[in-house]
N, CA, C and O atoms as a GROMACS GRO file, in nm:
protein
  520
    1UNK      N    1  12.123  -0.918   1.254
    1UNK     CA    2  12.074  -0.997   1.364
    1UNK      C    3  12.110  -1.143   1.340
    1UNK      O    4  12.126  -1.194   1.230
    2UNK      N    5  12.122  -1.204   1.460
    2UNK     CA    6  12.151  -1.368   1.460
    2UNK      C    7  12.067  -1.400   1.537
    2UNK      O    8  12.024  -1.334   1.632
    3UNK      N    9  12.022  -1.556   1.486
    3UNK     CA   10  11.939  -1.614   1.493
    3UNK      C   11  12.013  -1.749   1.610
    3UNK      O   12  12.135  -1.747   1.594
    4UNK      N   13  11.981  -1.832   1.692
    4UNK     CA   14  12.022  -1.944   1.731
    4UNK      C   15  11.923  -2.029   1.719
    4UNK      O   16  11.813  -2.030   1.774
    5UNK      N   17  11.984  -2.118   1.622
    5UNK     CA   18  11.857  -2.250   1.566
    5UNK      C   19  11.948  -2.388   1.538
    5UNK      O   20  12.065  -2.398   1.501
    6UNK      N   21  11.824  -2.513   1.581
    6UNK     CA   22  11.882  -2.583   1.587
    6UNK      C   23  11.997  -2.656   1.432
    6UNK      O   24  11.952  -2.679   1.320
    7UNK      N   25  12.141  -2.677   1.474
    7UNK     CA   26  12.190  -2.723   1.326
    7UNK      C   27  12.193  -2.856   1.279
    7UNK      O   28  12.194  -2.892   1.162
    8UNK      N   29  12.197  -2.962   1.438
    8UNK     CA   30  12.180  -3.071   1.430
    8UNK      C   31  12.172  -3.162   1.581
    8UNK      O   32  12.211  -3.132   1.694
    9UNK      N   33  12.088  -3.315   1.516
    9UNK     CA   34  11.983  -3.339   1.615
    9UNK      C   35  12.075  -3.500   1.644
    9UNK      O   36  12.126  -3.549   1.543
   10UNK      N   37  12.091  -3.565   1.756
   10UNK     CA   38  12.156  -3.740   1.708
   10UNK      C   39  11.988  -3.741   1.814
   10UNK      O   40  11.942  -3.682   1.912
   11UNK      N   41  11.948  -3.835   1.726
   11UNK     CA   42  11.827  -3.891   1.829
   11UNK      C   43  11.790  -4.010   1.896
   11UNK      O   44  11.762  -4.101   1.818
   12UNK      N   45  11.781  -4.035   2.010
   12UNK     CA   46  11.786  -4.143   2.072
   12UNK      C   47  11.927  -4.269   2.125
   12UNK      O   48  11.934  -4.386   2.165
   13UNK      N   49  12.035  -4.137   2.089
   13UNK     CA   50  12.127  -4.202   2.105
   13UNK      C   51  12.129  -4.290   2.301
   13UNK      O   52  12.087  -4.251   2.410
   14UNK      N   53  12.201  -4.419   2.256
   14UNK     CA   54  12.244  -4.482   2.404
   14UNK      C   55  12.351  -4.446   2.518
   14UNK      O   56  12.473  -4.442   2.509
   15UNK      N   57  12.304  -4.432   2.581
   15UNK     CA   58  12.470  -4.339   2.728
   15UNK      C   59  12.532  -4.493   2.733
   15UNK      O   60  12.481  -4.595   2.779
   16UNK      N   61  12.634  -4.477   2.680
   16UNK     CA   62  12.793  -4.632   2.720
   16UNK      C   63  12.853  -4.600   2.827
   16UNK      O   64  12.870  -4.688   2.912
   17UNK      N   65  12.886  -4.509   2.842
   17UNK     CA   66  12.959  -4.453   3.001
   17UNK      C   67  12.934  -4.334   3.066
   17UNK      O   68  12.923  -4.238   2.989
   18UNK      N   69  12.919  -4.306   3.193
   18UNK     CA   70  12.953  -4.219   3.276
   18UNK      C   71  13.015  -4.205   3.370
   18UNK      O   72  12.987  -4.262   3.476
   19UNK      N   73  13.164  -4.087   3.347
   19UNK     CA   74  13.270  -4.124   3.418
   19UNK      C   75  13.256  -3.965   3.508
   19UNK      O   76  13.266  -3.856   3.452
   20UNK      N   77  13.235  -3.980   3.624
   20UNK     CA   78  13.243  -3.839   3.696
   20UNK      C   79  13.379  -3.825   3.742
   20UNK      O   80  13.391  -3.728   3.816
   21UNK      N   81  13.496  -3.898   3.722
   21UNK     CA   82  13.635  -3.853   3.728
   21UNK      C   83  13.697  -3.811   3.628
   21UNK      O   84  13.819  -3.798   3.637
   22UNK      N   85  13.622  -3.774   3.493
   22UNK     CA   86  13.698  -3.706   3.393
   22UNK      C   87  13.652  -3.561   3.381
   22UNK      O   88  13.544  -3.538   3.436
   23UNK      N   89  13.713  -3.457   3.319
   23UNK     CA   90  13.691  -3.344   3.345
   23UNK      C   91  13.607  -3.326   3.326
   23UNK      O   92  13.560  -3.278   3.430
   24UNK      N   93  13.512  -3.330   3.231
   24UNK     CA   94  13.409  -3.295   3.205
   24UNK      C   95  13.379  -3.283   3.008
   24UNK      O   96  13.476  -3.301   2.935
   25UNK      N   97  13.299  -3.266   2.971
   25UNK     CA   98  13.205  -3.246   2.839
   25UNK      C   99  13.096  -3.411   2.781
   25UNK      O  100  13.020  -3.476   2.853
   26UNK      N  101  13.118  -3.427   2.681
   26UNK     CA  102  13.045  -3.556   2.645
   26UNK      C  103  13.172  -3.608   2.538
   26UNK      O  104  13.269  -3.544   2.496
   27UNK      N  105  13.136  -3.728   2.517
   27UNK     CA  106  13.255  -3.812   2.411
   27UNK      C  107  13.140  -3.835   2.351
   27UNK      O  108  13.038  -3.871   2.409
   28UNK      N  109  13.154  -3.812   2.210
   28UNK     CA  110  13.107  -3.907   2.088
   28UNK      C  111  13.120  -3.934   1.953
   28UNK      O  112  13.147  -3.852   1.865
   29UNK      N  113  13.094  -4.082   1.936
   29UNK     CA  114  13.170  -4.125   1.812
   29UNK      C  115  13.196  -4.026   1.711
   29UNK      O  116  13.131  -3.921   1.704
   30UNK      N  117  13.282  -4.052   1.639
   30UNK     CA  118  13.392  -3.954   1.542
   30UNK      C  119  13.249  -3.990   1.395
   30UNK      O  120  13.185  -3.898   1.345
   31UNK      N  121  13.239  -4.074   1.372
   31UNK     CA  122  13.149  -4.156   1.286
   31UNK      C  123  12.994  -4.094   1.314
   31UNK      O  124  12.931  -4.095   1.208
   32UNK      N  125  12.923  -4.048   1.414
   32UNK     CA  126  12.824  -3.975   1.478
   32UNK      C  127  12.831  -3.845   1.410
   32UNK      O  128  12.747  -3.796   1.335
   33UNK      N  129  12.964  -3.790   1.454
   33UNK     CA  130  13.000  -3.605   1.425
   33UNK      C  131  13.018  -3.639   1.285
   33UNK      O  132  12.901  -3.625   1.249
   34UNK      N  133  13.060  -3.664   1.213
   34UNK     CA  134  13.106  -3.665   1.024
   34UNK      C  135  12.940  -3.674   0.992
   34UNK      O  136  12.911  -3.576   0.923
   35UNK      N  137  12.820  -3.762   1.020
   35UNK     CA  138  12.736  -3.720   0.984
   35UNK      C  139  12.646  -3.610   1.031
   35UNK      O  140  12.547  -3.583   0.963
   36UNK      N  141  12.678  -3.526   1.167
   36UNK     CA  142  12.606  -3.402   1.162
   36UNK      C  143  12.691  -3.292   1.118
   36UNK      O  144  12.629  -3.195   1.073
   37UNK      N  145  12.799  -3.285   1.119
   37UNK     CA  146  12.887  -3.164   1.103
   37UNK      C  147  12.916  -3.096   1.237
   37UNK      O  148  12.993  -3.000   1.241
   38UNK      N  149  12.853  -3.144   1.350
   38UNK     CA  150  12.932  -3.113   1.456
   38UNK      C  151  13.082  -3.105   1.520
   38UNK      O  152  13.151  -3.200   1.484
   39UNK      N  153  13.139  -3.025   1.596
   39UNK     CA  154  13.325  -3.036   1.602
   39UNK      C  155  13.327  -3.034   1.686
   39UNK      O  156  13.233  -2.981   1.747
   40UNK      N  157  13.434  -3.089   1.753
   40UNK     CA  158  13.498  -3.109   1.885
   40UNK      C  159  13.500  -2.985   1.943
   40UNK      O  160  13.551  -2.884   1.893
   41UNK      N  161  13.452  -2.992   2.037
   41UNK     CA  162  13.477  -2.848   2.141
   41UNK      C  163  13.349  -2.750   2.104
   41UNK      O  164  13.339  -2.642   2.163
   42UNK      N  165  13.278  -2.779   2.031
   42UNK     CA  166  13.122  -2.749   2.006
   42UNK      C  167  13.015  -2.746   2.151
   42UNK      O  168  13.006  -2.858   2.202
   43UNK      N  169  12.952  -2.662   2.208
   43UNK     CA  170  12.866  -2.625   2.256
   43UNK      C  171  12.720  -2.702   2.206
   43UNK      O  172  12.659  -2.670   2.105
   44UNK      N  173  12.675  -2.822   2.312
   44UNK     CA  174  12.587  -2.926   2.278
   44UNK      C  175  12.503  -2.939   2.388
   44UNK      O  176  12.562  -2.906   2.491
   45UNK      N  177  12.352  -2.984   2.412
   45UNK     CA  178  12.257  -3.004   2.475
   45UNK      C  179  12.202  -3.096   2.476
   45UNK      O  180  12.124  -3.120   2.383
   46UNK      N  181  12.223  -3.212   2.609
   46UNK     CA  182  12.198  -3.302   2.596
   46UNK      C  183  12.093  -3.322   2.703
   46UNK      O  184  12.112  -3.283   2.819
   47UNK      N  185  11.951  -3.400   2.652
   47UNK     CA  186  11.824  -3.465   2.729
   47UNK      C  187  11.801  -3.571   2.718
   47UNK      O  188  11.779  -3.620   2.607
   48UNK      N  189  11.798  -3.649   2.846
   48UNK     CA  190  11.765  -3.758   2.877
   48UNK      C  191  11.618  -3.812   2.888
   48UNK      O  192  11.525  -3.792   2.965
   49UNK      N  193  11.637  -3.886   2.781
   49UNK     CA  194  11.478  -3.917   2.829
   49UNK      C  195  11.369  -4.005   2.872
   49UNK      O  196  11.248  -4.021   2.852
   50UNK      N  197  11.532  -4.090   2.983
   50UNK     CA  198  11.528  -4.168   3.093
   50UNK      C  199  11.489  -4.106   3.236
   50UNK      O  200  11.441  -4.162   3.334
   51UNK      N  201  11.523  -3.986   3.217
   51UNK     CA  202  11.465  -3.917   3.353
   51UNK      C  203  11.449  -3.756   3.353
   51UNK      O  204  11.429  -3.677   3.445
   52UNK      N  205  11.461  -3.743   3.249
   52UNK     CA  206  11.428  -3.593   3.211
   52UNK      C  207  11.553  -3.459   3.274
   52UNK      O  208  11.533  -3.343   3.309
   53UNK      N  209  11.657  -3.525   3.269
   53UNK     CA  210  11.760  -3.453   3.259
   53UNK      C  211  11.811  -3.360   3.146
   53UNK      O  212  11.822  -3.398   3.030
   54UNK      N  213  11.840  -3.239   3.189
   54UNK     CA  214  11.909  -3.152   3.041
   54UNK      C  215  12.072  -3.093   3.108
   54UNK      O  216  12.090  -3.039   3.217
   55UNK      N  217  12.157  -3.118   3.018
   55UNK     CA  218  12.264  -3.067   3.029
   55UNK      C  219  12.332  -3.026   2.904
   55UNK      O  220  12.304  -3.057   2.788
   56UNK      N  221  12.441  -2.939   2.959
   56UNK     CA  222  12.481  -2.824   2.815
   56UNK      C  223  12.637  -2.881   2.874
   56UNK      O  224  12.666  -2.874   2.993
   57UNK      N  225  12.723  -2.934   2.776
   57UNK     CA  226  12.859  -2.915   2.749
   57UNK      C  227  12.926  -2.901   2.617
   57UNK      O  228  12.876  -2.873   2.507
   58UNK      N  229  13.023  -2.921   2.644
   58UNK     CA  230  13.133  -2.942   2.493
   58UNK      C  231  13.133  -3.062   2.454
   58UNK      O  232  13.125  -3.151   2.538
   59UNK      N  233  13.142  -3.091   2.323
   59UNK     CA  234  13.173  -3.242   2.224
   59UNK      C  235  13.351  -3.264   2.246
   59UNK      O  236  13.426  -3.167   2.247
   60UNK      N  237  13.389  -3.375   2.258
   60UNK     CA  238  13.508  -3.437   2.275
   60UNK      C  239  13.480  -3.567   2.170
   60UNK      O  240  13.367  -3.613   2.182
   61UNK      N  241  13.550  -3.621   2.088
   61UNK     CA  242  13.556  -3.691   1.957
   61UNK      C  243  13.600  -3.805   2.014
   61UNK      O  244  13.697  -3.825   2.087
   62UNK      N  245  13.524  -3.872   1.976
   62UNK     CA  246  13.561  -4.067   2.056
   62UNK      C  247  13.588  -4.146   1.912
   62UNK      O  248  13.541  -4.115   1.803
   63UNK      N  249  13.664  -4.241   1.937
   63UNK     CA  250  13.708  -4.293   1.778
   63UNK      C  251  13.578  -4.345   1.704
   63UNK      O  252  13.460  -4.341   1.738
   64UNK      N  253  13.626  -4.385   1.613
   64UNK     CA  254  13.534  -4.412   1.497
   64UNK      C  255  13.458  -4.543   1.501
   64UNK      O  256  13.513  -4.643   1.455
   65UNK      N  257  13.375  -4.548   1.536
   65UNK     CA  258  13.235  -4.709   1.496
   65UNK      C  259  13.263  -4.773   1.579
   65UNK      O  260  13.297  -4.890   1.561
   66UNK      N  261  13.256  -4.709   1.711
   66UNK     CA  262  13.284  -4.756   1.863
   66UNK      C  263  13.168  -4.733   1.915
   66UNK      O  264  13.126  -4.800   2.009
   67UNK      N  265  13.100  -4.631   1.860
   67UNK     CA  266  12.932  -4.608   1.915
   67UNK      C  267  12.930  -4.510   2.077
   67UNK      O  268  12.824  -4.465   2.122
   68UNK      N  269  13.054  -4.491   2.140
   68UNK     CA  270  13.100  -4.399   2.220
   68UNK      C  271  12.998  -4.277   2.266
   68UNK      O  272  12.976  -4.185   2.187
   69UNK      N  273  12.954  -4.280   2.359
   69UNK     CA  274  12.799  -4.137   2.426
   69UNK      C  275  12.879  -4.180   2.548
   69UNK      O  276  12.898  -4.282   2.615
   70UNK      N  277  12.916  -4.061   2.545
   70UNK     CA  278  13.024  -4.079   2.722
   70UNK      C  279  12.999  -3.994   2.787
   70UNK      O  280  13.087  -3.914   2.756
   71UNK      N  281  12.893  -3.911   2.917
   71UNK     CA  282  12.919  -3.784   2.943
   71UNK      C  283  13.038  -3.831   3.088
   71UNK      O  284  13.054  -3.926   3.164
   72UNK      N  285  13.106  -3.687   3.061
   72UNK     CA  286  13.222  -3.673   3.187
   72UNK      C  287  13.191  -3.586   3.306
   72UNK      O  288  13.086  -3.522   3.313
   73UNK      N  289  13.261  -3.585   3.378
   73UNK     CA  290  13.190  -3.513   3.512
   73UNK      C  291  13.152  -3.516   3.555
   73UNK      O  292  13.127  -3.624   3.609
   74UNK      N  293  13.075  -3.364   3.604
   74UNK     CA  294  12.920  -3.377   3.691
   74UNK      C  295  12.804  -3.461   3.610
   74UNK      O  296  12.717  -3.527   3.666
   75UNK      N  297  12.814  -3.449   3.509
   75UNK     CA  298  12.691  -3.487   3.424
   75UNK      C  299  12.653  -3.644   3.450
   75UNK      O  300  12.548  -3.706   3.433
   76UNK      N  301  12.772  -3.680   3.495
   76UNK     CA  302  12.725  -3.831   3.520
   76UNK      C  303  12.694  -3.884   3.641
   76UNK      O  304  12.680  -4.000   3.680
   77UNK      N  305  12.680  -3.730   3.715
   77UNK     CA  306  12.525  -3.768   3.849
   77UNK      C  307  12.395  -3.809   3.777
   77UNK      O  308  12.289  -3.830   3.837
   78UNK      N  309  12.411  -3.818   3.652
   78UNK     CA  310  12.247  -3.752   3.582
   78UNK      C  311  12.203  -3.820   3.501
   78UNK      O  312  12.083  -3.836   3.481
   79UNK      N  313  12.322  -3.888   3.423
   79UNK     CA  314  12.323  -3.937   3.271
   79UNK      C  315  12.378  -4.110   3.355
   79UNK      O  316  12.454  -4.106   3.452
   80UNK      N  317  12.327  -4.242   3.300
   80UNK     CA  318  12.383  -4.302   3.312
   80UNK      C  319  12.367  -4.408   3.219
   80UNK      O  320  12.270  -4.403   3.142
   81UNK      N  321  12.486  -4.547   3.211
   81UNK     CA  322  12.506  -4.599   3.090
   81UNK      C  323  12.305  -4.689   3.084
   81UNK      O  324  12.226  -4.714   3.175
   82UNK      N  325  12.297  -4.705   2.951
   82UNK     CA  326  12.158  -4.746   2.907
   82UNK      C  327  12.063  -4.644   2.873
   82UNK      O  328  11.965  -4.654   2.799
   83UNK      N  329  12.115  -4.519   2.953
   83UNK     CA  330  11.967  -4.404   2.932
   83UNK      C  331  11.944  -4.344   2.774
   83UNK      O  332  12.012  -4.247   2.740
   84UNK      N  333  11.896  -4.374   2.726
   84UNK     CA  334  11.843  -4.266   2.596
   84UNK      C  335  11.833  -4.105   2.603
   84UNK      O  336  11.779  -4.031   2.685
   85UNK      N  337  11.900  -4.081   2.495
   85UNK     CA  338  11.957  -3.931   2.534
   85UNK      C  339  11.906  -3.857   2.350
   85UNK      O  340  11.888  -3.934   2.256
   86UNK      N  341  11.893  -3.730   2.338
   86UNK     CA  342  11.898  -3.633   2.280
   86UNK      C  343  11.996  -3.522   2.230
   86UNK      O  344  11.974  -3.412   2.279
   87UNK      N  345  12.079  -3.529   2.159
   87UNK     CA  346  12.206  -3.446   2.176
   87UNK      C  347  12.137  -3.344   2.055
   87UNK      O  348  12.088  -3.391   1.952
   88UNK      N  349  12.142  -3.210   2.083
   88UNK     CA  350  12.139  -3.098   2.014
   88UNK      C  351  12.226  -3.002   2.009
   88UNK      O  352  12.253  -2.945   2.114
   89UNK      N  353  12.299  -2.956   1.867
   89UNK     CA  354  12.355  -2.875   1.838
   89UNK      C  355  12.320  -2.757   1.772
   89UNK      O  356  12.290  -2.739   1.654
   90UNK      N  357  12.331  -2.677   1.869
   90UNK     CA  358  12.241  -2.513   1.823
   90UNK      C  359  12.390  -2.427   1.733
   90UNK      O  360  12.511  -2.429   1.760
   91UNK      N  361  12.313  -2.359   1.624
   91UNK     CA  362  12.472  -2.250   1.589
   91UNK      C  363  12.379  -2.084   1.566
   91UNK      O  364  12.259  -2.084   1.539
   92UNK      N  365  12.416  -2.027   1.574
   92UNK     CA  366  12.448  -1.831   1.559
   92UNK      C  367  12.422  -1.911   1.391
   92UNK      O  368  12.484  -1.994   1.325
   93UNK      N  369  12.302  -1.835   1.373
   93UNK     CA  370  12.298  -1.789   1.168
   93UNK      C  371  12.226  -1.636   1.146
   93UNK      O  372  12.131  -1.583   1.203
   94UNK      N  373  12.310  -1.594   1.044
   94UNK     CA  374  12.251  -1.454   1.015
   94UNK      C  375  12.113  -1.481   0.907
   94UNK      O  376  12.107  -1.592   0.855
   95UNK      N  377  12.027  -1.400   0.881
   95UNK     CA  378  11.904  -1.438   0.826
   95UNK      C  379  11.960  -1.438   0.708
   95UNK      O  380  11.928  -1.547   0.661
   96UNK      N  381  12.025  -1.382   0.628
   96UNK     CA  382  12.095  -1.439   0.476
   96UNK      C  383  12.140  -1.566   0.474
   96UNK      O  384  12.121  -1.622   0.366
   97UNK      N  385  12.226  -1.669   0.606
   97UNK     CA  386  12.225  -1.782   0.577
   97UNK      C  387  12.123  -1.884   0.642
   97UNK      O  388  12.134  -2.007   0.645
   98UNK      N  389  12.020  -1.804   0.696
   98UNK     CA  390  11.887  -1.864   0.686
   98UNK      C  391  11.786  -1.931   0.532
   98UNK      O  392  11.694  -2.010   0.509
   99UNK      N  393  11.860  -1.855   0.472
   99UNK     CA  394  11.777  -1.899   0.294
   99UNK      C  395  11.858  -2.074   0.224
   99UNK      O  396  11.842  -2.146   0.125
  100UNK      N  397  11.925  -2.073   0.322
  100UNK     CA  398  12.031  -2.238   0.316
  100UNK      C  399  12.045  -2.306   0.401
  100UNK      O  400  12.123  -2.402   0.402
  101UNK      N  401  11.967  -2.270   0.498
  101UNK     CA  402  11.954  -2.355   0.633
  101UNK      C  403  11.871  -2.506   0.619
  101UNK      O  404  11.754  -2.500   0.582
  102UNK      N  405  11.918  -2.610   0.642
  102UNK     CA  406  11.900  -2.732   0.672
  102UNK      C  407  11.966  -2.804   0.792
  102UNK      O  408  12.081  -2.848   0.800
  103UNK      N  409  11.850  -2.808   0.900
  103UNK     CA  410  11.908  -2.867   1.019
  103UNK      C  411  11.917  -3.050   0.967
  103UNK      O  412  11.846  -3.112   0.888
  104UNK      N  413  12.024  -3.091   1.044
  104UNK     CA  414  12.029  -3.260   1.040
  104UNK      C  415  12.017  -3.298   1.120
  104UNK      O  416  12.048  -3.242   1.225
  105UNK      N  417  11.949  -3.452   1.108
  105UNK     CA  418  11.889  -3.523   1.235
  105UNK      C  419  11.966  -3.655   1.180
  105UNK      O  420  11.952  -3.719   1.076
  106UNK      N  421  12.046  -3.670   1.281
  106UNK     CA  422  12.097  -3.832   1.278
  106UNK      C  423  11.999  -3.919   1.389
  106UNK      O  424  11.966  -3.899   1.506
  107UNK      N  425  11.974  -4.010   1.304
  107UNK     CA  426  11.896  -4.169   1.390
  107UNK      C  427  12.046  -4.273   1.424
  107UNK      O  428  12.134  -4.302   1.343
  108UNK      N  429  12.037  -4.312   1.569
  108UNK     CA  430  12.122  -4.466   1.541
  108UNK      C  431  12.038  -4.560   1.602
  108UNK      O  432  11.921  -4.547   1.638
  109UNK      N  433  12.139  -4.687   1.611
  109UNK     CA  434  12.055  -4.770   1.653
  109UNK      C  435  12.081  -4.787   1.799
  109UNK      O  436  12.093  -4.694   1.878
  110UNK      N  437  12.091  -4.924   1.829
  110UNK     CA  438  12.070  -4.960   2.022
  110UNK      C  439  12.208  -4.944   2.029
  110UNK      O  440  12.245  -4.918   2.144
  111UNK      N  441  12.314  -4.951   1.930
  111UNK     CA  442  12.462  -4.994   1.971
  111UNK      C  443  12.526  -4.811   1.932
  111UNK      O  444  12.640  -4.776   1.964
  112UNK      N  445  12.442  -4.732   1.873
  112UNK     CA  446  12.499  -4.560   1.841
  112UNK      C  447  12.545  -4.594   1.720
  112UNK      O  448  12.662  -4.570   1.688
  113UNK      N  449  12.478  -4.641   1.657
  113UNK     CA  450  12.558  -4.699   1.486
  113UNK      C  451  12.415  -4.609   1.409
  113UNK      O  452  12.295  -4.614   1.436
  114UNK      N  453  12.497  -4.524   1.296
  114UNK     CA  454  12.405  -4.468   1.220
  114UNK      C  455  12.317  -4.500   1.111
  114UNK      O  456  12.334  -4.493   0.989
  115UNK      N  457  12.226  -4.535   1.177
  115UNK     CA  458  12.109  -4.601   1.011
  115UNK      C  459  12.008  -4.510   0.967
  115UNK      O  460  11.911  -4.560   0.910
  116UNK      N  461  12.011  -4.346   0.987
  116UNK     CA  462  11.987  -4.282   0.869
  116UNK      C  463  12.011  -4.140   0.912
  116UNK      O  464  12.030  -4.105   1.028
  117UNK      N  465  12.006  -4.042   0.784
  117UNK     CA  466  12.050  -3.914   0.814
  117UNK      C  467  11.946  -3.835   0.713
  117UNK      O  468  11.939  -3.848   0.591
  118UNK      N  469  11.876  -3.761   0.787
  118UNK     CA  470  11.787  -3.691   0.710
  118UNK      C  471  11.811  -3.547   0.754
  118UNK      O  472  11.833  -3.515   0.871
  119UNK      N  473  11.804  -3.456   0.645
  119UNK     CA  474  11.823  -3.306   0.596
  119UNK      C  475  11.685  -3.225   0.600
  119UNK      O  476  11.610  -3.216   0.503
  120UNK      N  477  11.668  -3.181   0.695
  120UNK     CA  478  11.533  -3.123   0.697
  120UNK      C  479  11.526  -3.026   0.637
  120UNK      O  480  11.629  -2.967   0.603
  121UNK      N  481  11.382  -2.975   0.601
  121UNK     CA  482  11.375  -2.834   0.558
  121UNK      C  483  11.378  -2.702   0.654
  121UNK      O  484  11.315  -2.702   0.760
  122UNK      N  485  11.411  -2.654   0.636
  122UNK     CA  486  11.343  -2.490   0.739
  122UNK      C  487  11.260  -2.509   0.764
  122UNK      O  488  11.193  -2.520   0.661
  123UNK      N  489  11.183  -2.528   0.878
  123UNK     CA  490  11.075  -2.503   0.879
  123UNK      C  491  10.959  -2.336   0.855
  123UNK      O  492  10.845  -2.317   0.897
  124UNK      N  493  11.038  -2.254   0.783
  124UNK     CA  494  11.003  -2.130   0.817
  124UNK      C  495  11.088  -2.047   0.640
  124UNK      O  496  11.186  -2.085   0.577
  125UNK      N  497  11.017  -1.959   0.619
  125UNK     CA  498  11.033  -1.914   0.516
  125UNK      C  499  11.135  -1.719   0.541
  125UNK      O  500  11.090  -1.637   0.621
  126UNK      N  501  11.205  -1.703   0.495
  126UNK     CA  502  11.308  -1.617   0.528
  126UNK      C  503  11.268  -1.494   0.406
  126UNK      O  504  11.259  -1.528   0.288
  127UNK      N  505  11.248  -1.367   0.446
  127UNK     CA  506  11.182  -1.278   0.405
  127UNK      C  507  11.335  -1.164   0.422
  127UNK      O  508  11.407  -1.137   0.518
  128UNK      N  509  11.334  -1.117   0.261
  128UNK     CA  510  11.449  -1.023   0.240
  128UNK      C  511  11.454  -0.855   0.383
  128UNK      O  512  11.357  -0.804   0.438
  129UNK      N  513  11.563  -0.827   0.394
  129UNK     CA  514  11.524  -0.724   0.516
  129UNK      C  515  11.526  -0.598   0.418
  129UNK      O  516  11.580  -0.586   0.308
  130UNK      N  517  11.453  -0.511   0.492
  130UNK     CA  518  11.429  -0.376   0.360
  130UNK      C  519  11.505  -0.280   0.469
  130UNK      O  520  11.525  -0.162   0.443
   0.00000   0.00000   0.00000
């Protein structure tokens, strides 16, 4: 069995652009993704919590210590630059790599610049299958 749990969290990141003439997913800093382990073309969930918007796209990699939260598309009926946003990255884990699971939560600041990265625990204890 697989599990879908969260792998990593950017919290409170700032929206810099919303371009509804680009195809579509979210841009963000290259410098952002190296500290969650998130990848380009990754399946991501993003909430606003400027107006209580949720949207699901793909990660697209914006250069490095540019601070870059771009959603494309439709999304930027929804998302716009200044709003405070939530980006979550969920992954598929089998309960054997549940016993090594540590979700990450990146903090930035007002500009999407990273000032800390904390490694959570499981919250939940993983029991051998008989």
């Amino acid at each position: 069995m697989q599990y879908r749990i969260l792998a990593a969290k950017i919290h409170r990141a700032t929206v810099t652009e919303a371009n509804l003439n680009y195809i579509g997913s979210i841009t963000i800093d290259q410098a952002i993704l190296d500290q969650t382990g998130l990848k380009p073309y990754e399946m991501v969930q993003i909430s606003n919590l400027s107006n209580g918007a949720l949207w699901q796209t793909y990660i697209i990699a914006g250069p490095r210590f540019q601070g870059d939260i771009c959603l494309n598309g439709p999304p930027a009926r929804l998302f716009s630059p200044g709003d405070l946003v939530i980006i979550l990255g969920f992954r598929l884990y089998s309960e054997e790599e549940l016993t090594s699971y540590h979700p990450v939560v990146v903090f930035v600041d007002e500009h999407n610049q990273v000032t800390e990265v904390v490694h959570e625990e499981a919250p939940f204890e993983v029991h051998g299958s008989t």
